[in-house]
C-alpha positions in Angstrom: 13.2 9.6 21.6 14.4 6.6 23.6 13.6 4.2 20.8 14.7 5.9 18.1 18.4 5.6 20.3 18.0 2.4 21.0 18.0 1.5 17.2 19.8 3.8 16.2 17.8 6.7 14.9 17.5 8.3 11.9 21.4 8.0 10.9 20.3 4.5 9.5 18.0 6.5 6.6 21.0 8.6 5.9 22.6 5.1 5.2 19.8 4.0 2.7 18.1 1.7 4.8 14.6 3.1 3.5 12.1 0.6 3.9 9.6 0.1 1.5 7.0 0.8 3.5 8.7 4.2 4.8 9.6 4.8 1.3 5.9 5.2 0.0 5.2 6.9 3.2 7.5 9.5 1.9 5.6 9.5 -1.6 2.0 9.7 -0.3 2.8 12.0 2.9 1.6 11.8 6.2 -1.9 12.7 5.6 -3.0 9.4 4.2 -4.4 8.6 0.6 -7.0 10.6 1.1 -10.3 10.2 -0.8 -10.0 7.3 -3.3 -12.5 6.2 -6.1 -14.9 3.3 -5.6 -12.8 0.9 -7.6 -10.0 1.7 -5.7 -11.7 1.1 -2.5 -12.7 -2.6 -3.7 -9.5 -3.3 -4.9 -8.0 -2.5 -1.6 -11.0 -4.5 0.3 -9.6 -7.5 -2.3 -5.4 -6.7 -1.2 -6.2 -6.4 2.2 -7.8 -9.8 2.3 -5.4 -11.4 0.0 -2.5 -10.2 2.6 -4.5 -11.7 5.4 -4.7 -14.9 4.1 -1.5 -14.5 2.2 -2.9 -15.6 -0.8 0.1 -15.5 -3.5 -2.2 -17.3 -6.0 -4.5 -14.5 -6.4 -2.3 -12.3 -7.2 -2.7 -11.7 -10.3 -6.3 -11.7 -11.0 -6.7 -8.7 -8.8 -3.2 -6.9 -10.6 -5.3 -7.5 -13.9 -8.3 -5.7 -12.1 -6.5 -3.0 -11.1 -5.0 -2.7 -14.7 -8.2 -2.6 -16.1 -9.8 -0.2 -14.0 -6.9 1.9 -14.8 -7.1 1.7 -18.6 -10.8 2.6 -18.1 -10.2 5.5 -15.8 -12.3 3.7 -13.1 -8.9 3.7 -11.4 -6.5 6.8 -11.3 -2.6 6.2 -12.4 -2.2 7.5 -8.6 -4.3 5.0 -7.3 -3.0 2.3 -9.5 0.4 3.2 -8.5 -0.5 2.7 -4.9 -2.4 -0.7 -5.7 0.2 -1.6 -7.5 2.8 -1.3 -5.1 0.3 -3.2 -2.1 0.5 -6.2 -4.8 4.5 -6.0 -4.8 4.9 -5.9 -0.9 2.4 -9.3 -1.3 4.7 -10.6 -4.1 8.0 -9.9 -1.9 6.2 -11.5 1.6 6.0 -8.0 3.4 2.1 -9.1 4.4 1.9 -7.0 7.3 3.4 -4.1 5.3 0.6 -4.7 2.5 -2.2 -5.3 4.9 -1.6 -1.8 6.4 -1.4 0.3 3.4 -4.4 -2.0 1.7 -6.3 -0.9 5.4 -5.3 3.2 5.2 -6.5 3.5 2.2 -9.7 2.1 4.0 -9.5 3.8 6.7 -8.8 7.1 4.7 -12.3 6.9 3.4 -14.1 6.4 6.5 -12.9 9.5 7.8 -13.8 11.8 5.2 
């Protein structure tokens, strides 16, 4: 509770200063992504390294993947939305924020 004082708590949310990052927290829930299809897991391998190596460039061969996949139904609209929004935190420099959703939706599936 100390550090939630020390920035100032939750007021600042009531003041819309909703992260990204918070904000799709808020959409997906606390539990996670949960179980995602095998598409979706590569696509994800692909983002997570892209934010690594902050590879802008690559972009948008892996936003036409995900597009694909989704037209085929390889790729849920969910998942796709959650891809989707991975490749905007990379387009808007938020790597860290990118890597660690590209990662949970990893992680989700190791722990199913």
């Amino acid at each position: 509770m100390a550090s939630c004082e020390k920035r100032g708590g939750w007021p600042h949310l009531a003041q819309g200063h909703l992260t990204p990052c918070l904000l799709l927290s808020l959409v997906i829930g606390c539990g996670g992504y949960g179980v995602v299809s095998p598409a979706a897991y590569e696509h994800a391998k692909s983002l997570y390294t892209l934010a690594n190596m902050r590879a802008t460039d690559s972009l948008p061969a892996v936003e036409q993947g995900v597009s694909a996949d989704a037209e085929s139904g390889a790729v849920s609209a969910k998942e796709a939305a959650w891809l989707r929004a991975i490749v905007d935190d990379c387009r808007a420099g938020r790597w860290k924020e990118a890597q660690a959703a590209a990662r949970q939706i990893m992680d989700d599936q190791t722990q199913r």
